[in-house]
C-alpha positions as a LaTeX table, in Angstrom:
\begin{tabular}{lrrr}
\hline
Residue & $x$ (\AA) & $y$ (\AA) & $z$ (\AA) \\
\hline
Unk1 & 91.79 & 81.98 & 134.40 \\
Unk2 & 90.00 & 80.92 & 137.12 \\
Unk3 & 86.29 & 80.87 & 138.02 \\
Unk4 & 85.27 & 82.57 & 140.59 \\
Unk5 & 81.05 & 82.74 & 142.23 \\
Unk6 & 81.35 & 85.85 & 143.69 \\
Unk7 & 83.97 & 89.19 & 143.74 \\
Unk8 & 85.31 & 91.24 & 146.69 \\
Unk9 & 84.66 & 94.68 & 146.14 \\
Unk10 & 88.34 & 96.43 & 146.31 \\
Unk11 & 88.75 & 98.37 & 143.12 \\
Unk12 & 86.54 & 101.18 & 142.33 \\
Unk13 & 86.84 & 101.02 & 138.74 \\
Unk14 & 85.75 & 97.34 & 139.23 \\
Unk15 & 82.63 & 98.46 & 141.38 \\
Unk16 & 81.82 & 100.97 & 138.53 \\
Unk17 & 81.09 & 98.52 & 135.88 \\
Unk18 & 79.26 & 95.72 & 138.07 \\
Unk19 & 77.22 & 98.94 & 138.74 \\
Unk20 & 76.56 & 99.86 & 134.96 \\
Unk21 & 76.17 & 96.05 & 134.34 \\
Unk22 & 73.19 & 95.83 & 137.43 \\
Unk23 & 71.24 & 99.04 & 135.31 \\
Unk24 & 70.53 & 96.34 & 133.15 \\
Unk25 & 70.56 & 93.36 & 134.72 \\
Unk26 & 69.72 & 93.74 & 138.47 \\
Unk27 & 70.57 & 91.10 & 140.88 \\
Unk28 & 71.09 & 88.07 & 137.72 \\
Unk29 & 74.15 & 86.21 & 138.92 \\
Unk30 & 76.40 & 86.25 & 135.65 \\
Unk31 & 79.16 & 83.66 & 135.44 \\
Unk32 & 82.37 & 85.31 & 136.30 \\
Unk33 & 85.90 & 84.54 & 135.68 \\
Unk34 & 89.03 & 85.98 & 137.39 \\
Unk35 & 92.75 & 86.08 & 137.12 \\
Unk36 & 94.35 & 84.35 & 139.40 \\
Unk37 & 97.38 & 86.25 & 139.50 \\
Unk38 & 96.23 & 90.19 & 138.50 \\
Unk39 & 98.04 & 91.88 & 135.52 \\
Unk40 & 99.53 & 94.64 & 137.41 \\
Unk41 & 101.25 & 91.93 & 139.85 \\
Unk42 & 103.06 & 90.42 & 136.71 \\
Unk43 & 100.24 & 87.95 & 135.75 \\
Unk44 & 99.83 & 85.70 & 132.61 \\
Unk45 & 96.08 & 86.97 & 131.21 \\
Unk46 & 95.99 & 91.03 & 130.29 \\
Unk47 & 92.33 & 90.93 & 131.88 \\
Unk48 & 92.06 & 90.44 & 135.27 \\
Unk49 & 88.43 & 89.46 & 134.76 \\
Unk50 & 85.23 & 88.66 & 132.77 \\
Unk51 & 81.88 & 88.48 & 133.61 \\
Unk52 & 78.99 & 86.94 & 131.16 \\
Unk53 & 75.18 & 86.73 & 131.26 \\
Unk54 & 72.76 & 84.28 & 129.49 \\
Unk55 & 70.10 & 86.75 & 127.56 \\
Unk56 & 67.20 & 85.15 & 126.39 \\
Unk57 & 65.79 & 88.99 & 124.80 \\
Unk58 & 66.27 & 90.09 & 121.72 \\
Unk59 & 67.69 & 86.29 & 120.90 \\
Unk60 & 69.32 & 84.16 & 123.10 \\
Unk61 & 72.84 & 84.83 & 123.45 \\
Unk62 & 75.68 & 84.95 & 126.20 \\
Unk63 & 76.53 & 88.90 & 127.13 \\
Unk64 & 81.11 & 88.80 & 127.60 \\
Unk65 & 82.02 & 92.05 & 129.27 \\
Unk66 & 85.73 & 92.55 & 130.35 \\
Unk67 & 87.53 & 93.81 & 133.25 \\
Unk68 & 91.02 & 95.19 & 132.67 \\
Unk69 & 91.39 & 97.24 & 130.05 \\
Unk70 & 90.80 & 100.36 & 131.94 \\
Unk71 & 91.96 & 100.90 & 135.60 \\
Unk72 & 90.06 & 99.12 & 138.27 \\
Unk73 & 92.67 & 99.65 & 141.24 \\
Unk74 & 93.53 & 103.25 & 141.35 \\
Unk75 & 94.62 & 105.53 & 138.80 \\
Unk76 & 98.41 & 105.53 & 137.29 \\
Unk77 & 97.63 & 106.72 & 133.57 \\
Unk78 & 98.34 & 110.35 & 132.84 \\
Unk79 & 95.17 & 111.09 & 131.36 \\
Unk80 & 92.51 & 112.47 & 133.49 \\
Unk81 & 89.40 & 112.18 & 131.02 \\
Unk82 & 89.56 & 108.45 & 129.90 \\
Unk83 & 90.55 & 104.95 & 132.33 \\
Unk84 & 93.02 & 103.19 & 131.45 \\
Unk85 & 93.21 & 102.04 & 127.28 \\
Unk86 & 89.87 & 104.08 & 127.86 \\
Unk87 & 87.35 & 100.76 & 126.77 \\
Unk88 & 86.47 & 97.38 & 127.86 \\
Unk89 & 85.43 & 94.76 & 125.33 \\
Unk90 & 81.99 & 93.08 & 125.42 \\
Unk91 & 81.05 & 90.34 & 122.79 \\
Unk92 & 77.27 & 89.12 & 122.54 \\
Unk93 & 77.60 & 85.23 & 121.20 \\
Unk94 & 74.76 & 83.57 & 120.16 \\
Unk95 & 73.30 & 80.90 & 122.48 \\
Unk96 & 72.02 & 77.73 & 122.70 \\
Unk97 & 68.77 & 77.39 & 124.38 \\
Unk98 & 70.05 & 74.58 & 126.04 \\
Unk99 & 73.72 & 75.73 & 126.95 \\
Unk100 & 74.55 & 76.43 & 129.91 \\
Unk101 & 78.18 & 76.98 & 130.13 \\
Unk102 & 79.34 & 80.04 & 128.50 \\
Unk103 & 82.54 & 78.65 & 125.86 \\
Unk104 & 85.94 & 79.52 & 126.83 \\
Unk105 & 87.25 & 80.17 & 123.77 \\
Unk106 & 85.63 & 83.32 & 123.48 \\
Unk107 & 86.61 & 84.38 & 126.80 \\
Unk108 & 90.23 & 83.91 & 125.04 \\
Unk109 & 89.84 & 85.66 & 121.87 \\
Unk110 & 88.93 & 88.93 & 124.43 \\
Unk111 & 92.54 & 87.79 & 126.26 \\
Unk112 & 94.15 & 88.06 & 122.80 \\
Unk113 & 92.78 & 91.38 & 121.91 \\
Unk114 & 93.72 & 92.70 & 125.78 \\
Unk115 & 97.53 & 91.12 & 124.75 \\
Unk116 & 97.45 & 93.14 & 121.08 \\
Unk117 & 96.97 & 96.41 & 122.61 \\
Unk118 & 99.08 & 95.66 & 125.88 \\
Unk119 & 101.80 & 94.68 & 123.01 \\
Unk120 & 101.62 & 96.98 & 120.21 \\
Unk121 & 99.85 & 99.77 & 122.35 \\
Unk122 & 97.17 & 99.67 & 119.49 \\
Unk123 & 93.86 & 101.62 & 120.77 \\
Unk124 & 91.24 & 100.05 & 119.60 \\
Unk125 & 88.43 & 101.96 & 118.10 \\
Unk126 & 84.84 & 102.45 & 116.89 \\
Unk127 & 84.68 & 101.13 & 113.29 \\
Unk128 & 87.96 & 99.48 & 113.10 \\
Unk129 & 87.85 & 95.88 & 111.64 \\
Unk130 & 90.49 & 93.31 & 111.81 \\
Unk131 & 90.74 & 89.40 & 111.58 \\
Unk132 & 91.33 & 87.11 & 114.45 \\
Unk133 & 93.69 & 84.32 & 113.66 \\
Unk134 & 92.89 & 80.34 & 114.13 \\
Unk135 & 89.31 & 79.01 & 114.98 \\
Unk136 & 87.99 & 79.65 & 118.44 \\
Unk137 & 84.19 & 78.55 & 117.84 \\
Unk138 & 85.18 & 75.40 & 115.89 \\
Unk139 & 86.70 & 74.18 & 112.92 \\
Unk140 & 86.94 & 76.46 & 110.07 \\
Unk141 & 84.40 & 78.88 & 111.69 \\
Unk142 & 81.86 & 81.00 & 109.04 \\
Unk143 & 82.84 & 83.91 & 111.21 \\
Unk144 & 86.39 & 84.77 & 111.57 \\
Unk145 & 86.92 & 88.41 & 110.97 \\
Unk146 & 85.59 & 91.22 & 113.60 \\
Unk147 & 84.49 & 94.65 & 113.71 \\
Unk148 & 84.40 & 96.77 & 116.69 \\
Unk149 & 81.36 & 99.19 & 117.55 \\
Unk150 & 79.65 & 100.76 & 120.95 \\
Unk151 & 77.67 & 98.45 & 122.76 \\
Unk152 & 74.27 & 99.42 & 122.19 \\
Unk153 & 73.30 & 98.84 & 125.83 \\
Unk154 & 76.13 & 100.04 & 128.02 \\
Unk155 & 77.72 & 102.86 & 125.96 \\
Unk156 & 80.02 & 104.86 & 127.81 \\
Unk157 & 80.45 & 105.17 & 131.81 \\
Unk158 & 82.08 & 107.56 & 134.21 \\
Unk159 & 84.11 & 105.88 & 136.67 \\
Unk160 & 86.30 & 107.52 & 139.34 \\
Unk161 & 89.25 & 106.68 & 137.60 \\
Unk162 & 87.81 & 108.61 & 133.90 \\
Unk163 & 85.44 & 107.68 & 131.16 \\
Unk164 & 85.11 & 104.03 & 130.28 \\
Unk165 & 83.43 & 103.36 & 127.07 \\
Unk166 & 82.27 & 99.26 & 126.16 \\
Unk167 & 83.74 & 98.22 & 122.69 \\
Unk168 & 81.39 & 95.41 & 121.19 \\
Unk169 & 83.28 & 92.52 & 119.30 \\
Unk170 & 81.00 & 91.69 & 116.56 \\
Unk171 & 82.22 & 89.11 & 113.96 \\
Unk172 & 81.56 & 89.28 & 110.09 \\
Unk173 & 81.66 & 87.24 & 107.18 \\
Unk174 & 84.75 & 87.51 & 104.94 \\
Unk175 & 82.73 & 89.24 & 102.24 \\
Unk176 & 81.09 & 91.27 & 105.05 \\
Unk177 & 84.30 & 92.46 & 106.65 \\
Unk178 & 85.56 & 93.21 & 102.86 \\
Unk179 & 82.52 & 95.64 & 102.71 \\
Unk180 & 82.89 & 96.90 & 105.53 \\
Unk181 & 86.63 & 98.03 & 104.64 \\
Unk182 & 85.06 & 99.10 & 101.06 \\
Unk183 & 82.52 & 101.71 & 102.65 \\
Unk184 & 82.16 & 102.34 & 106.29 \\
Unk185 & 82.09 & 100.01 & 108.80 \\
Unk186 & 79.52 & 102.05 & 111.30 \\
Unk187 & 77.42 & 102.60 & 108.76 \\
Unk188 & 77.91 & 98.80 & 107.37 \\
Unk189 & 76.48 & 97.54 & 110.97 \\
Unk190 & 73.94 & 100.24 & 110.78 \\
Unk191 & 72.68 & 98.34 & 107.65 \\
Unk192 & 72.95 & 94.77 & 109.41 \\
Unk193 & 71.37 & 95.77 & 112.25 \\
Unk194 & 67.81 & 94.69 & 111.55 \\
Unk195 & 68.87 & 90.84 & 110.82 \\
Unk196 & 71.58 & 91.17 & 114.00 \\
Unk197 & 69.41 & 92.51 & 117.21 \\
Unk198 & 72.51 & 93.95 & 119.52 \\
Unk199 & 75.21 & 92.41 & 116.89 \\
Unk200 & 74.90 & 89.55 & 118.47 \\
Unk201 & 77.32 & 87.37 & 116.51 \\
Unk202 & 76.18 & 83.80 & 115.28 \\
Unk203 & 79.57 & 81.91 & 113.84 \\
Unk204 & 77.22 & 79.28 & 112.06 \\
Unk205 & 75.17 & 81.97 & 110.12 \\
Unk206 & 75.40 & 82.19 & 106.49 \\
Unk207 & 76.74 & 86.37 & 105.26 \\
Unk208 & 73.68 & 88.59 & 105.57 \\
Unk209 & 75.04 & 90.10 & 101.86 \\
Unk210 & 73.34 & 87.03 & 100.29 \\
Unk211 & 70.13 & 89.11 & 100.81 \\
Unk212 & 69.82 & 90.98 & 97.55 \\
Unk213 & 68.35 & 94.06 & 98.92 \\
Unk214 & 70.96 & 94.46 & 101.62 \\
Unk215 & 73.55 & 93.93 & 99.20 \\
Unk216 & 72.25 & 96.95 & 96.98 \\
Unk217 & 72.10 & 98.82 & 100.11 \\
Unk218 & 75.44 & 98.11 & 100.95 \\
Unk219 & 76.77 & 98.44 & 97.26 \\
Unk220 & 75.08 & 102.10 & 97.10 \\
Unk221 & 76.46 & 103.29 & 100.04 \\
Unk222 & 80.41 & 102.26 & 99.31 \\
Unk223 & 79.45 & 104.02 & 95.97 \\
Unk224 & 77.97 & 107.36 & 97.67 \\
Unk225 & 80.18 & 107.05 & 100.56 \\
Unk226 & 83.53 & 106.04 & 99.34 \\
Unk227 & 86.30 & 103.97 & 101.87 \\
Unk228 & 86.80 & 105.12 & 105.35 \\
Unk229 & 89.96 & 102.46 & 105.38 \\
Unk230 & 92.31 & 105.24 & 105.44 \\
Unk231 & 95.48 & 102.53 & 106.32 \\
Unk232 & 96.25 & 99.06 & 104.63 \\
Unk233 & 99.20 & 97.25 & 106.59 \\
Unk234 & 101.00 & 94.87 & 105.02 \\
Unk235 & 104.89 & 93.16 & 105.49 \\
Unk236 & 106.64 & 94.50 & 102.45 \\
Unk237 & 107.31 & 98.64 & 101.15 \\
Unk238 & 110.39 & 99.37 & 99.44 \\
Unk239 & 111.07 & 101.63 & 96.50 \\
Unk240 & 114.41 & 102.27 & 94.30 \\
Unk241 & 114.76 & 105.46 & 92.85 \\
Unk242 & 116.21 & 106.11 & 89.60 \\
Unk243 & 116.82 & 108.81 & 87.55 \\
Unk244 & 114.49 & 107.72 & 84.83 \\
Unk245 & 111.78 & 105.26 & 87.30 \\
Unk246 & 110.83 & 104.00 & 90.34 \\
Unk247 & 110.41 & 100.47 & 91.20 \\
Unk248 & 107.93 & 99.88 & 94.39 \\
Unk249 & 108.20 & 96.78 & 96.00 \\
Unk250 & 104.82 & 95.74 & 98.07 \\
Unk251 & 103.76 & 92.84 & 99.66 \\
Unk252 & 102.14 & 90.41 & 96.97 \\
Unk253 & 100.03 & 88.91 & 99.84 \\
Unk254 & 98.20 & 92.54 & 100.55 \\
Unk255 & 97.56 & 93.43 & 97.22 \\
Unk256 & 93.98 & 92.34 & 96.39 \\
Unk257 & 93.18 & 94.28 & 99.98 \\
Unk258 & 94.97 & 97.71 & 98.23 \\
Unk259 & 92.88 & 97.01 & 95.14 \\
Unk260 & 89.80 & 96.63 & 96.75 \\
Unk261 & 90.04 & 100.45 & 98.73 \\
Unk262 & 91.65 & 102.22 & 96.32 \\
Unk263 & 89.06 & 102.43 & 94.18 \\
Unk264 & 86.91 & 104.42 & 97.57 \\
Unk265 & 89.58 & 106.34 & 98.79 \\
Unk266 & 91.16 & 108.43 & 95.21 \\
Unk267 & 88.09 & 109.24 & 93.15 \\
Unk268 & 86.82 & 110.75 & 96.46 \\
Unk269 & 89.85 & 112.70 & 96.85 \\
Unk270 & 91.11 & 110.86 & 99.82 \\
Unk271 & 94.34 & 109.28 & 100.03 \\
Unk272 & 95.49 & 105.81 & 100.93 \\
Unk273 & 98.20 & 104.96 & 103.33 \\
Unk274 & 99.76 & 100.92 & 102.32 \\
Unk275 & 102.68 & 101.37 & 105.57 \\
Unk276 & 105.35 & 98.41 & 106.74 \\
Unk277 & 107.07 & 98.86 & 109.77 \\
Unk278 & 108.43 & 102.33 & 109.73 \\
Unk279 & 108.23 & 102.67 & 105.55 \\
Unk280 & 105.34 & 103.95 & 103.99 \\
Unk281 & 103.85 & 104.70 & 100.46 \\
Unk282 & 100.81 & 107.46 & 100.19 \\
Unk283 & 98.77 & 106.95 & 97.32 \\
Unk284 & 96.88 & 109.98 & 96.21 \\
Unk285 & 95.00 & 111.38 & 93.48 \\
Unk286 & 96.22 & 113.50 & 90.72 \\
Unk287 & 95.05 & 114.91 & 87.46 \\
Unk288 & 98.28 & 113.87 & 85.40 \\
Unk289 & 101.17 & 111.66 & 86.68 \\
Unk290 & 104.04 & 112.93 & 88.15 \\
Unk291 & 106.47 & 110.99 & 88.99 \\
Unk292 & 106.86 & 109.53 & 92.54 \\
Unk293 & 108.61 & 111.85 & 95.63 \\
Unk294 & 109.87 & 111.16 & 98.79 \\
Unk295 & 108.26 & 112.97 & 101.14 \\
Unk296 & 110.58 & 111.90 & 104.38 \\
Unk297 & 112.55 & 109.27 & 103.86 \\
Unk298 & 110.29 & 106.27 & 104.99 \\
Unk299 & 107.37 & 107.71 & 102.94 \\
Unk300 & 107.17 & 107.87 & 99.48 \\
Unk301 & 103.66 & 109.45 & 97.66 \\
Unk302 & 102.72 & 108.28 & 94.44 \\
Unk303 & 100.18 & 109.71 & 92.59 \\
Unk304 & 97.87 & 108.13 & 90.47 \\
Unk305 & 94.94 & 109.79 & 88.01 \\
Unk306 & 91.74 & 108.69 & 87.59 \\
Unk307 & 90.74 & 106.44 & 84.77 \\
Unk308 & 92.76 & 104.18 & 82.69 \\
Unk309 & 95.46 & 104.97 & 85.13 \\
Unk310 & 93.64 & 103.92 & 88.24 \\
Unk311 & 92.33 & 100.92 & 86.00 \\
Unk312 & 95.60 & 99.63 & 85.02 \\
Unk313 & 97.07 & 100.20 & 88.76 \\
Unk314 & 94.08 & 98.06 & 90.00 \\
Unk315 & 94.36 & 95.15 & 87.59 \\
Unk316 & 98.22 & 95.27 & 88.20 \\
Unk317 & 97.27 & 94.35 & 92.19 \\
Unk318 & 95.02 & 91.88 & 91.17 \\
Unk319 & 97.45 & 89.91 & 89.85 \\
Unk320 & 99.01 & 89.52 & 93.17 \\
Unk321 & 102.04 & 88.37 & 91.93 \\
Unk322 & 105.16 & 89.76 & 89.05 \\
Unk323 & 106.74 & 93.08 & 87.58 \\
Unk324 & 104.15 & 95.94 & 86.41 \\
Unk325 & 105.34 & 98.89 & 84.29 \\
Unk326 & 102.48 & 101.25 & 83.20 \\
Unk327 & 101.24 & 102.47 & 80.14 \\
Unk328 & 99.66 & 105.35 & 81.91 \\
Unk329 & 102.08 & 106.38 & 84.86 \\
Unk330 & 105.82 & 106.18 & 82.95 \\
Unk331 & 108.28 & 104.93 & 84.91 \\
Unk332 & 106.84 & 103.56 & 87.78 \\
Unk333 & 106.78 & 100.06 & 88.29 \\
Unk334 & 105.42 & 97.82 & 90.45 \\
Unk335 & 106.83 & 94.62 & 91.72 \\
Unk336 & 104.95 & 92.62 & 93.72 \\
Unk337 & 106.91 & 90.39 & 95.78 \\
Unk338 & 105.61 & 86.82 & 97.66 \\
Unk339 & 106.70 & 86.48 & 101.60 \\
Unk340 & 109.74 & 85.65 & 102.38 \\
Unk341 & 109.96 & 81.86 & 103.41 \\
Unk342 & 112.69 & 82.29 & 106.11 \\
Unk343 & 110.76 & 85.39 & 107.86 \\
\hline
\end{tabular}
């Protein structure tokens, strides 16, 4: 990308969020950075743009807000309500109060998540969580993984081409992000908030879970609350079955992740989804094993009761690697399989 001091008014949708942007911060001159070829005209970055301010209030950070993830030329999508992908991402990065050059490689970690949903056509949301591969900030950052929430100052806009609502990047410890996928991760940031004014994200910051009283917080809600990770992706689902069993094949390198939300999805009577590709499994609870059914034929539901059966299912995932049978569930057995070193 390159930079640019000051941008030519030509797309509405454009105007519209320099306009929500100015509500806030008036006539501050952010640092902005442009495309130099646009998407739409076959260009190389899925943002055509990206604007960020030096804050000095609450804490001093740098405030990343996107352009391109909604439609600033004129309107092509077929929805009427929402803009484009309907968001654009903001990120509030913790600043130096001597730096005065906003660092590019956070401007490219909003790039990458503009090429996953150009790619995939994966929506981002509200209280999704995710990791972002390799370290942008600096070797071996403290703060790789990222939730997504509103951004507490700019919300949602109307712009003439629909609704445009600003998705905040936040980044999270790795035993912060596994909370977050253990209870709720809304309601996880709503804890955090006091020690992270605006989620501004620090990558040097030790997890705020090392506070013993937000750790019991956190620990009662998952408890009261249960998982709202509804979906665990991983490489590997295959079953065989047999007139007598079922084997279930599943990614050895996801397990731990289906161990850890099991336990808040069943016993709260909501099921789990662990899906590869096209092939599924749906976990859900029972009162007494049955054995496993197809319910299409790329999704297979296994039901598990409570207690020593969800006990024994757990520790089986835990070990991450082998072939399972169970004590409690006959016939089912679960082999967990490492990756494949020629994918």
């Amino acid at each position: 990308m390159g930079r640019e001091e000051t941008i030519q008014y030509d797309a509405p949708g454009w105007a519209a969020i320099d306009n929500a942007l100015a509500q806030i911060y008036g006539d501050a001159e952010p640092h902005r950075w442009r495309a130099e070829v646009k998407w739409r005209d076959r260009g190389p970055d899925p943002l055509d743009g990206i604007s960020v301010y030096a804050r000095t209030e609450p804490v001093p950070h740098w405030h990343f807000v996107s352009y391109g993830m909604s439609e600033l030329y004129d309107k092509r999508s077929r929805n009427p309500e929402w803009s484009g992908w309907g968001y654009e991402f903001t990120f509030r990065l913790a600043r130096a109060a001597d730096e005065t050059t906003p660092p590019e490689w956070a401007m490219t970690m909003l790039q990458d998540l503009g090429w996953h949903t150009c790619r995939t056509g994966h929506q981002f949301e509200p209280g999704q969580i995710m990791t972002v591969n390799g370290p942008h900030a600096a070797e071996d950052p403290a703060v790789q993984p990222i939730a997504f929430t509103r951004d507490p100052e700019l919300g949602t806009i109307a712009t003439p081409h629909g609704y445009v609502r600003f998705l905040q990047v936040v980044g999270l410890t790795t035993d912060e992000h596994r909370a977050a996928s253990l209870w709720n991760t809304e309601r996880l940031l709503e804890t955090l908030a006091p020690r992270i004014p605006l989620y501004v994200s620090d990558i040097e910051r030790a997890s705020l879970l090392d506070d013993p009283e937000t750790a019991a917080a956190v620990a009662a809600g998952s408890e009261r609350d249960g998982s709202s990770t509804g979906w665990v992706g991983v490489s590997l689902v295959e079953w065989e079955l047999e007139s007598d069993s079922t084997v279930l094949r599943l990614d050895a390198r996801r397990a731990t992740a289906i161990a850890d939300v099991l336990p808040g999805r069943l016993p709260h009577s909501e099921p789990l989804v662990v899906q590869s590709g096209d092939h599924a499994v749906l976990f859900v609870a029972v009162t007494q094993f049955r054995r496993p059914a197809l319910m299409q034929d790329t999704l297979l539901e296994v039901g598990v009761p409570g207690g020593p059966a969800m006990r024994e299912l757990i520790a089986a995932l835990r070990t991450q690697e082998g072939t399972h049978a169970f004590t409690e569930m006959p016939g089912l057995v679960l082999e967990l399989c490492p990756p494949d070193p020629k994918a």
